[in-house]
N, C-alpha and C positions, 0 to 999 in steps of 0.2 A: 790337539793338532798332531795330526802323523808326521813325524819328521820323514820316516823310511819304514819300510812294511813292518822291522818287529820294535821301534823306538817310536817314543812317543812325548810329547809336550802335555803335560796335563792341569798345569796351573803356574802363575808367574804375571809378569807387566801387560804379557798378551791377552791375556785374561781380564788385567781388571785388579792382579793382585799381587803383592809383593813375595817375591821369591818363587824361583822357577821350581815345579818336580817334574821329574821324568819315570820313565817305564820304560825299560826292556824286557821284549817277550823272548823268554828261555823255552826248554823243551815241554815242559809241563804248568806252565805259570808266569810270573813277573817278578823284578826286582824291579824295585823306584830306588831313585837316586834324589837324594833330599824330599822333601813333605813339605813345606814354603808353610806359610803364620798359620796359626790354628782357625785362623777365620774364612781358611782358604776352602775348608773343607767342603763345604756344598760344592766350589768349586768342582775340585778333585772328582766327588763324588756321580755329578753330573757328566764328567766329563769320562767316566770309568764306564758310566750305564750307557754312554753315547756307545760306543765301542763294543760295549756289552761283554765288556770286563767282568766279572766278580770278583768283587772286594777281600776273599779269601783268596782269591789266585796269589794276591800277592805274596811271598813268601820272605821277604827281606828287604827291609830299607836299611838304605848305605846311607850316612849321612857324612856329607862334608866337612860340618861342624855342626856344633849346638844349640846357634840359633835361633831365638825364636822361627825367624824367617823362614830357615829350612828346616828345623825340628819339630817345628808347631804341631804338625797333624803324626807324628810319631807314636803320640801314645794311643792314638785311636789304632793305626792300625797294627800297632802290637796287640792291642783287645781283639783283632780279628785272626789273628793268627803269623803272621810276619814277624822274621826278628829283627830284630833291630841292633845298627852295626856303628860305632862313632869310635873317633879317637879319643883322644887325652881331655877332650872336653865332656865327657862323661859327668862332670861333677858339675856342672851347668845346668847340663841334660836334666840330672838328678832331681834338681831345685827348681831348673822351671822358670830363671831369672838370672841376674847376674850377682846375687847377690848384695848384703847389706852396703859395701863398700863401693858400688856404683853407683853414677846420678840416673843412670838409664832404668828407671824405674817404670817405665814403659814397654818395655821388652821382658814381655811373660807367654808362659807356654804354658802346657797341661806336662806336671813332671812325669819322666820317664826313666827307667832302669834299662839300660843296654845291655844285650843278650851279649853283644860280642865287644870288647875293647880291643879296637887295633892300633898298637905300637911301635911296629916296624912296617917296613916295605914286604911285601908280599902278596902271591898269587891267590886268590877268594874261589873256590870253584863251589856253585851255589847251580843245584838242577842240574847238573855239565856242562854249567855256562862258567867261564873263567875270564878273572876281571881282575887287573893288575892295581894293588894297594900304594899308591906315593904318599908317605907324610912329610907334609910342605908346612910345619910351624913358620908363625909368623901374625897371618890376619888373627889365627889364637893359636894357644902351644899345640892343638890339638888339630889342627887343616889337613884335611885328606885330599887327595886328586884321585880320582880312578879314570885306569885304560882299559878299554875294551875293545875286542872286536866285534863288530853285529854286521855278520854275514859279509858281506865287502867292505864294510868300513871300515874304518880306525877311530873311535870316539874318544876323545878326553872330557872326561870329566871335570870344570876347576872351580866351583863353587865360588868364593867371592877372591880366591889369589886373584881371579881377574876376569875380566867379563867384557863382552863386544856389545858395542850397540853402534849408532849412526846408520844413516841410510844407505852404504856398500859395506858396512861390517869394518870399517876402517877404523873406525873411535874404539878404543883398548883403555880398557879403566882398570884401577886397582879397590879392592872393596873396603868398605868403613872400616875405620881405625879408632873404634870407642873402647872394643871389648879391653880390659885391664891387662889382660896377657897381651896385648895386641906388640908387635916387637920388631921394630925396621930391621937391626942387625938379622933377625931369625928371618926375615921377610927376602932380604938378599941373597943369603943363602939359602934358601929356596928356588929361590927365582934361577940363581946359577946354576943348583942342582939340576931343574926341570931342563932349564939350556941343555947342559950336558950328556942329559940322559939322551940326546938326539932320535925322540920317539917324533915319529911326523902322521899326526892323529888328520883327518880328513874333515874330520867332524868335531867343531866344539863347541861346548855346551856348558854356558856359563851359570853361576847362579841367579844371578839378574841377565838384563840383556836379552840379545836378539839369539836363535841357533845361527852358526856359523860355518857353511857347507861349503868346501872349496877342497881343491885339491893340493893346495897351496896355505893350509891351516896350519901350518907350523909356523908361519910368520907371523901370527897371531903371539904367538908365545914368545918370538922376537922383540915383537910391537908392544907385550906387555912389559916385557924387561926395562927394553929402553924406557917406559912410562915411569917405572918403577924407580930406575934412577937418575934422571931427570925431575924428578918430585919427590925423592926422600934424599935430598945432600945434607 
């Protein structure tokens, strides 16, 4: 799905499959933003050759977290040439599961080593395209949000802090709370930090869920707040 001439929908609910990835076209290539379950990959792939993408264009996945959901297809395309970028949840990534100490023994990946660990806030310039790093611990220690701009936009990135669906984009959800880091107090302060950063993205792009195109998308990050506490007292 083309959201907007250089962004792109390439696998998620609208598909058929759980967890959204996206693409954005830089000067010479692609970044994806999350890789959704390892089974998505025909997906993806199908939906790259639609476009008539090549799968080396891509040069970097950002991953929100570790995921199987949004990590799944990570280590195929580090095999093509992509680095691959996550937070604190890197030792997740590593293993490919949640380890011995979860029941979620259902949640497997193909493991991956991460080119890049990101730990603080900061700006990614990737092809000369520049993409703003938020670490929002909480849904795990390790949750990224990335902002970008693509061409007129304002995009936010928020992987499962929180995601839109319903039929006007009204419905604001917060994502699974299984992973063992998963952590309400980290969750809130996050939530207050994104409040405060009074970034007003036009565009957001959750890791499940609908895209969210309005020019009034920072009420979104409103709408999740308030969700947020209203449902964790």
């Amino acid at each position: 799905m083309k959201i907007r001439d250089k962004l792109y929908l390439i696998s998620g609910g609208s598909y058929g499959e759980l967890g959204n990835a996206y693409l954005i076209k830089t000067k010479n290539g692609y970044i994806m933003i999350d890789s959704s379950k390892p089974d998505a990959l025909t997906t993806i792939r199908n939906n790259l050759a639609y476009w008539k993408i090549k799968e080396k264009e891509i040069s970097a996945v950002l991953l929100t977290h570790g995921h199987d959901d949004h990590a799944g297809c990570a280590a195929y395309f580090q095999n093509q040439g992509a680095k691959i970028y996550v937070g604190a949840d890197n030792e997740t990534l590593q293993k490919g599961n949640f380890g011995p100490n979860s029941p979620f023994t259902n949640h497997m990946a193909p493991p991956c080593v991460a080119d890049v660990i990101l730990k603080e806030d900061q700006i990614l310039t990737i092809d000369s395209f520049q993409i703003t790093v938020y670490c929002m611990p909480g849904h795990t220690d390790g949750t990224l949000l990335y902002y970008a701009k693509v061409d007129d936009d304002r995009v936010l990135f928020t992987g499962d802090m929180f995601f839109i669906e319903g039929e006007t984009g009204t419905d604001v959800k917060t994502g699974w709370k299984g992973d063992l880091s998963y952590s309400v107090e980290k969750s809130g302060m996050s939530f207050q930090k994104l409040w405060n950063l009074g970034i007003e993205p036009n565009i957001v792009l959750g890791g499940h869920g609908i895209p969210f195109i309005n020019k009034n998308a920072k009420e979104a990050i409103r709408s999740a707040y308030k969700y947020f506490l209203l449902n964790n007292r």
